[in-house]
C-alpha positions as CSV (number, residue, x, y, z in Angstrom):
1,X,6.2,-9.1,7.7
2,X,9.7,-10.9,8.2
3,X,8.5,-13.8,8.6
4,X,6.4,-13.3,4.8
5,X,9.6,-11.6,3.7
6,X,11.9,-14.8,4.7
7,X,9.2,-17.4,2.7
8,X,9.4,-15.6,-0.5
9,X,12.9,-15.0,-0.7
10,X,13.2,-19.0,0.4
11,X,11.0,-19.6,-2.3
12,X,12.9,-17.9,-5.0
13,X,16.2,-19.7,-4.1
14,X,14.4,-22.9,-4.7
15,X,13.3,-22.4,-8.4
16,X,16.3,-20.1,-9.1
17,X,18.3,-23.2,-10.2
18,X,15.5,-24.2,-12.4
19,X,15.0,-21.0,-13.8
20,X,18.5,-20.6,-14.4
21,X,18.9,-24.4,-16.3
22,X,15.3,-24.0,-18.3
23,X,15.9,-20.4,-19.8
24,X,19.7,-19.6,-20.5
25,X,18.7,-18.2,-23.9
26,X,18.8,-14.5,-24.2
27,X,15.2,-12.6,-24.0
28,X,13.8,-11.4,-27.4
29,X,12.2,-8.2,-26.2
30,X,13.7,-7.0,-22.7
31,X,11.9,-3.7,-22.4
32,X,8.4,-4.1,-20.8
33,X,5.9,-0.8,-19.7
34,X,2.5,-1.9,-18.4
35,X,-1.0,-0.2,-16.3
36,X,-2.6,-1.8,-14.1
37,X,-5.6,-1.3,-11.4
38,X,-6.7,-2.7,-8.0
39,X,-8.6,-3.6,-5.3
40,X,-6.8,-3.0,-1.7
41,X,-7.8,-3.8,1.9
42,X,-6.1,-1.1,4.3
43,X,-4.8,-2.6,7.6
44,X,-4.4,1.0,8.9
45,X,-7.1,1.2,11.2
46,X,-5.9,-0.4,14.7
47,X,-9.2,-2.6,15.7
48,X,-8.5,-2.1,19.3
49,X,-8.5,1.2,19.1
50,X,-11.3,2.3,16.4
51,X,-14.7,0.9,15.5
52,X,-16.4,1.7,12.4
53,X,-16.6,0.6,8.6
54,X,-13.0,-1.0,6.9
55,X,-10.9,1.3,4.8
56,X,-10.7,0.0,0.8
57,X,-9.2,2.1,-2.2
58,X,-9.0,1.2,-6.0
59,X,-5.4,2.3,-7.0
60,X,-4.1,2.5,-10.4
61,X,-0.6,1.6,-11.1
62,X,2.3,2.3,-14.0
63,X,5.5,0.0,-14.2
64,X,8.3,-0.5,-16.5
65,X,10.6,-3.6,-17.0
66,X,13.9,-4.1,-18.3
67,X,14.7,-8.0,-18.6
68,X,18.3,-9.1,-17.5
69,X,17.7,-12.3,-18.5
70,X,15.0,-14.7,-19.1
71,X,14.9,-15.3,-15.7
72,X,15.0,-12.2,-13.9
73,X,14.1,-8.2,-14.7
74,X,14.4,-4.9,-13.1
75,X,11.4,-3.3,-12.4
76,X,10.0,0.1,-11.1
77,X,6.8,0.9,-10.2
78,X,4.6,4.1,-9.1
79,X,1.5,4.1,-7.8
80,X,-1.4,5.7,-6.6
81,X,-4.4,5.7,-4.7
82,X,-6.7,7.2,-1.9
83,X,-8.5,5.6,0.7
84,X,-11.7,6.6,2.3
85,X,-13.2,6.0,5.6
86,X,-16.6,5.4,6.8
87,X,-17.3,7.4,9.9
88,X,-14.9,5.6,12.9
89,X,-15.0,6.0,16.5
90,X,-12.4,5.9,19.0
91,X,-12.6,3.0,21.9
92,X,-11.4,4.2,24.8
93,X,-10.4,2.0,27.9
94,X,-11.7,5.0,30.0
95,X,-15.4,4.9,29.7
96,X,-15.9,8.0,31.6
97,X,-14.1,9.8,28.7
98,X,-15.7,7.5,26.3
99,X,-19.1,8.9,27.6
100,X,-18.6,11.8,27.4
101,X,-16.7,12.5,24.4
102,X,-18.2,9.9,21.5
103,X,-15.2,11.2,19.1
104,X,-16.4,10.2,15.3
105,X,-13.8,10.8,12.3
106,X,-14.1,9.7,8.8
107,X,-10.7,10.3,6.7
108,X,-9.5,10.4,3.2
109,X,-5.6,9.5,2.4
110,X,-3.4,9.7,-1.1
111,X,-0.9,7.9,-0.9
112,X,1.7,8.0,-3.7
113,X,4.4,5.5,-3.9
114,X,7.8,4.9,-6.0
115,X,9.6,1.4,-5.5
116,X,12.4,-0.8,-7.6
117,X,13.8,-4.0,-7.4
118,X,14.3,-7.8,-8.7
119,X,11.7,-10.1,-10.6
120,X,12.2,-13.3,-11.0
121,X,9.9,-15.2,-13.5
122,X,10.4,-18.4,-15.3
123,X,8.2,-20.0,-18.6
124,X,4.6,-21.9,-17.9
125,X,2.8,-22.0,-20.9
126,X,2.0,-18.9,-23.0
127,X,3.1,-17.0,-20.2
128,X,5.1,-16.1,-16.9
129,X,4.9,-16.9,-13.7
130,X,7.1,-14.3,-11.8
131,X,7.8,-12.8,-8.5
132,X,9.5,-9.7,-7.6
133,X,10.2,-7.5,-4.3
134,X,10.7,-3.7,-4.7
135,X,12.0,-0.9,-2.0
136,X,11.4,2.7,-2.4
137,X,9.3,5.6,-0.6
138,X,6.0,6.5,-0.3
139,X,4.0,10.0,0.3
140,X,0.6,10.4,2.7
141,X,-1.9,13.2,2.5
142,X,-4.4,13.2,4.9
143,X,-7.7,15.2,5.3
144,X,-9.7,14.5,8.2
145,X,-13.5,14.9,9.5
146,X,-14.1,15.1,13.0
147,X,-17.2,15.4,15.3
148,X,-16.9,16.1,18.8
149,X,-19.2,16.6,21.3
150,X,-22.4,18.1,20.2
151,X,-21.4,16.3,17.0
152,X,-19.5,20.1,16.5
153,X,-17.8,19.0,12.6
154,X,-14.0,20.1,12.4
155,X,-12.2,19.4,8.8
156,X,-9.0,19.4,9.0
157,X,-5.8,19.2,6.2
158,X,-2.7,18.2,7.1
159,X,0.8,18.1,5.5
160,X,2.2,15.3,3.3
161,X,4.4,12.5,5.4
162,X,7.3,10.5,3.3
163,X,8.0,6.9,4.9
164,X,10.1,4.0,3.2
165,X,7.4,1.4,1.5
166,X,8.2,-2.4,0.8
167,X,6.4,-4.2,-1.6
168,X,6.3,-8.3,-2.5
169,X,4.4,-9.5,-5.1
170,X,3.3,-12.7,-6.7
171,X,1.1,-13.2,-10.4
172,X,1.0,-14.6,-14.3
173,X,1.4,-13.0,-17.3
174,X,-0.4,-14.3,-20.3
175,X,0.8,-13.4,-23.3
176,X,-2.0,-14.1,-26.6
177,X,0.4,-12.3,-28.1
178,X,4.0,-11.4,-29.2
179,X,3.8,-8.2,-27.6
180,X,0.7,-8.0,-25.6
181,X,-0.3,-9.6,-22.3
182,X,-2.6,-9.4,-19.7
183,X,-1.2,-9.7,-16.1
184,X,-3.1,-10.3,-12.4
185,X,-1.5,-10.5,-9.1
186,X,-1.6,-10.5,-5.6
187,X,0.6,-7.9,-3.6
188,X,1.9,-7.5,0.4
189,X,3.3,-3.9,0.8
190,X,4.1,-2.1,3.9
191,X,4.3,1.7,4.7
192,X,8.1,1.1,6.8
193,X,7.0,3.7,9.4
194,X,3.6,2.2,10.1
195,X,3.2,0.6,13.8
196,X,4.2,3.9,15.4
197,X,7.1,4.4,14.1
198,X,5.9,7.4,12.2
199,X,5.8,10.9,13.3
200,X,2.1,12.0,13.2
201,X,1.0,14.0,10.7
202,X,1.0,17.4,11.2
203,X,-1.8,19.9,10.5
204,X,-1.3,22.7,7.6
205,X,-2.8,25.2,9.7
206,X,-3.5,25.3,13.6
207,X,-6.0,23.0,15.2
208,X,-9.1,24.5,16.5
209,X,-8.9,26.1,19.9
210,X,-11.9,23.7,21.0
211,X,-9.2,20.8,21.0
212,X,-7.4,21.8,23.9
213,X,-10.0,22.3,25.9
214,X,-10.7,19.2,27.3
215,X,-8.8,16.6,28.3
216,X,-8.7,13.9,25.7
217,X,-9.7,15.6,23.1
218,X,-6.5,16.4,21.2
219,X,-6.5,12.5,21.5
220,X,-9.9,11.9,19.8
221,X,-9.6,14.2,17.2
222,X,-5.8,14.2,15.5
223,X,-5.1,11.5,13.3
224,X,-2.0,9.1,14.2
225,X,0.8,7.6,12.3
226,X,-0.1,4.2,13.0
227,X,0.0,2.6,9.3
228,X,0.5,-0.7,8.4
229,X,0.1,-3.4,5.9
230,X,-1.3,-3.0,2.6
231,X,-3.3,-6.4,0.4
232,X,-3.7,-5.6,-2.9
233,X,-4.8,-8.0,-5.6
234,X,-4.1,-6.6,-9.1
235,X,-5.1,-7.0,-12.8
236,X,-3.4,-5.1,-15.5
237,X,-2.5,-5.0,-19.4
238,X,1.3,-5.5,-20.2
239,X,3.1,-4.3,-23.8
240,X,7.0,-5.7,-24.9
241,X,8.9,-3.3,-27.0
């Protein structure tokens, strides 16, 4: 992610002079709201630790724009989605336990996020080329299926988990008209806490007795904090006012 983070800010420096000598005229309309919908593929299932079908989501997006100058905005943008799991089984390096527990989950998350920050964009035909990079937070609800031995089913709620959420984006803007355009994109975020660093999510009521029972299975059956990296390509509608 640094290294991603370090070629797009590198990139901005090197059209910013052009940006700056090709667009010094004041913008005509510098408020901007817009919707938008995608496609995502979830990194947040460790593939040396889980087997099972990838995690997608279709999110739908709202963002508003306030233009600086021709060359660079402020935007903010909220979002929200929820991904769903096919059924996924843990790998476990002790195939004793392996055999004898065959843990199964599926999951479904929400996750609600709330950035801001800088876009640049600069003129290419009847529309705008633009990058931006927002900061802000993000919210996680989880609700989990699991099957433990016996293929027992346990369903399971757990609270909401904040975490700091980066976002980098690249697209175009069309505009066929004054007012009107149509937008796409493709977009890098990252829940900050993923890799670990996040607590794990904690269940809304106590866990079934049966976890504690055997060894391994409070392992198999909680959900983990582990989230990562977040591909999204977008496609929205845009409107100047």
């Amino acid at each position: 992610m640094k290294t991603i983070l370090c070629s797009w800010l590198a990139a901005c420096l090197l059209v910013l002079p052009h940006c700056l000598k090709a667009q010094e005229a004041s913008p005509g309309n510098r408020w901007a709201a817009g919707i938008g919908f995608g496609y995502t593929y979830w990194e947040g299932i460790a593939r040396d630790q889980y087997e099972g079908k990838e995690v997608t989501c279709i999110p739908t997006e709202t963002n508003l724009e306030y233009r600086l100058f021709r060359w660079l905005s402020l935007t903010a943008n909220f979002s929200y989605g929820q991904f769903r799991s096919g059924r996924l089984q843990i790998i476990s390096t002790a195939e004793d336990i392996r055999d004898r527990y065959p843990f199964h989950f599926s999951y479904r998350l929400q996750l609600a996020t709330a950035s801001i920050g800088p876009k640049v964009q600069f003129r290419i035909g009847q529309g705008d080329l633009e990058a931006e990079l927002r900061l802000g937070m993000s919210r996680q609800w989880l609700h989990q299926e699991s099957y433990g031995p016996g293929q027992r089913r346990y369903a399971i709620a757990y609270k909401g988990l904040n975490d700091e959420y980066l976002a980098m984006r690249a697209g175009y803007t069309y505009w066929p008209q004054e007012r009107f355009g149509i937008s796409v994109g493709v977009e890098i975020a990252e829940v900050l806490g993923g890799g670990g660093n996040s607590p794990l999510h904690e269940p809304r009521t106590p866990l079934p007795e049966a976890f504690a029972t055997e060894p391994g299975v409070s392992f198999g059956m909680q959900a983990g904090g582990s989230y990562a990296g977040m591909n999204t390509l977008w496609a929205g509608f845009r409107y100047r006012f």
